[in-house]
C-alpha positions as CSV (number, residue, x, y, z in Angstrom):
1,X,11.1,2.1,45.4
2,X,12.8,3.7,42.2
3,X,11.7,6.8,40.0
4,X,12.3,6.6,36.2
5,X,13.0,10.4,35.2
6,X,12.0,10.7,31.6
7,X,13.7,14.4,31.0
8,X,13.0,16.3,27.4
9,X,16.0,19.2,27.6
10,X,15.1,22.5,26.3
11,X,16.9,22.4,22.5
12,X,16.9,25.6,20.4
13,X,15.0,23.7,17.9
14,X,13.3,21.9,20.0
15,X,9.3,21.6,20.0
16,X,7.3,20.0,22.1
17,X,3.3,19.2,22.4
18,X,2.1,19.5,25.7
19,X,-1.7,19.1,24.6
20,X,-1.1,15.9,22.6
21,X,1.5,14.5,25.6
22,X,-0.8,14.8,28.4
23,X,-4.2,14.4,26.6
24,X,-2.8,11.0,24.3
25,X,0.7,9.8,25.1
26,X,0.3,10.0,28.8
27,X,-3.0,8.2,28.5
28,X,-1.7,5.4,26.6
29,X,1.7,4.9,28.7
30,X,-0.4,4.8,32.3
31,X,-2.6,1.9,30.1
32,X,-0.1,0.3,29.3
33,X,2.2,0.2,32.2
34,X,-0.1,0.3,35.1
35,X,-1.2,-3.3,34.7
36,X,2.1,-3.8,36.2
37,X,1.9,-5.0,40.0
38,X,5.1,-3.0,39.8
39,X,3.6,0.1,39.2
40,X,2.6,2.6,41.7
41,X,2.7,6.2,39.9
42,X,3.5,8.7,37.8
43,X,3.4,12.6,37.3
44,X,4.2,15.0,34.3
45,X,5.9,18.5,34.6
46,X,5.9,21.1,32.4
47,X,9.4,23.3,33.1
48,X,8.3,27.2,34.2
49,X,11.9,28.8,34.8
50,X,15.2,28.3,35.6
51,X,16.3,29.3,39.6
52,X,18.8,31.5,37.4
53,X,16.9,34.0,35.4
54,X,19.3,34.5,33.2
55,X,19.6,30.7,32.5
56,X,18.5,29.0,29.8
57,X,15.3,26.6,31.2
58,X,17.0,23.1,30.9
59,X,14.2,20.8,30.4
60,X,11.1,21.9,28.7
61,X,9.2,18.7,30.5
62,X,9.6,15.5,33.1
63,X,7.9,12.6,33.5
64,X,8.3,10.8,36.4
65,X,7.2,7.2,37.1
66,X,7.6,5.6,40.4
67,X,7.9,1.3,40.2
68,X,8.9,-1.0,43.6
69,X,12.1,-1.7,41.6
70,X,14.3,-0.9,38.1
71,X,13.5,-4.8,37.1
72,X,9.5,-4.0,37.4
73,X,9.5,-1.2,35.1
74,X,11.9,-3.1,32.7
75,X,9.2,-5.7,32.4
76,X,6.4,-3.9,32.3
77,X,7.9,-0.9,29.4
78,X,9.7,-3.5,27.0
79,X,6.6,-5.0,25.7
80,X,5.5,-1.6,24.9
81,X,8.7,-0.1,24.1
82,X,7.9,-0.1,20.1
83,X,4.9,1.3,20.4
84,X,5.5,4.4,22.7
85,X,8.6,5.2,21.5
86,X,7.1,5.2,17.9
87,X,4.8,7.7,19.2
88,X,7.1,10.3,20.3
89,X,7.7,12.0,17.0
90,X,3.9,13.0,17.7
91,X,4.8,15.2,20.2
92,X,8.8,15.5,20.1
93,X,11.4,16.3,18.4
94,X,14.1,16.2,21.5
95,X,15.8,13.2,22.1
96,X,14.9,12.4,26.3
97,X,17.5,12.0,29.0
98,X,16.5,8.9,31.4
99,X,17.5,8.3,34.7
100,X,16.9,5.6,37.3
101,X,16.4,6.6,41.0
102,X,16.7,5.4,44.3
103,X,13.9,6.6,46.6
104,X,15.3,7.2,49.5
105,X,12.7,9.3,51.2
106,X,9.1,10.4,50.4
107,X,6.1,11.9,52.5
């Protein structure tokens, strides 16, 4: 199983719409993606605090999706890739950091 990690970094002039995210794009991206057979889940994070308090909090949100394999979600995002990626701007102005992930344990 792999995780795609969809990370938004905090940025000083960064903004980002929690209430449109969850309540639209989210909604739209689990359409869209779930009627892969590769899909099996996904969760969204809104970042509280950094372990440092002093820190700066280095990503303002995650989305994580979990597919049986990197060539399943390839599949089922690039039809789609046009249209959720032209939605961002509607709740983003920070360019996301993604990263593929081996599973390697999970309870």
């Amino acid at each position: 199983m792999i995780k795609v990690s969809i990370l938004y970094p905090h940025t000083p002039d960064g903004h980002f719409d929690f209430a449109y995210y969850v309540n639209q794009h989210m909604p739209l991206s689990i359409s869209l993606l779930r009627a892969h057979p590769g899909f099996n889940s996904v969760s969204v994070e809104r970042g509280l605090a950094s372990a440092d308090p002093q820190a700066e909090l280095p990503y303002v949100a995650m989305c994580h999706f979990l597919f049986d394999a990197v060539e399943s979600f390839i599949a089922a995002f690039t039809p789609h890739a046009a249209t959720l990626q032209g939605d961002m701007p509607n709740y983003t102005n920070i360019a996301p950091v993604i990263q593929f992930n081996e599973v390697l344990l999970s309870q």
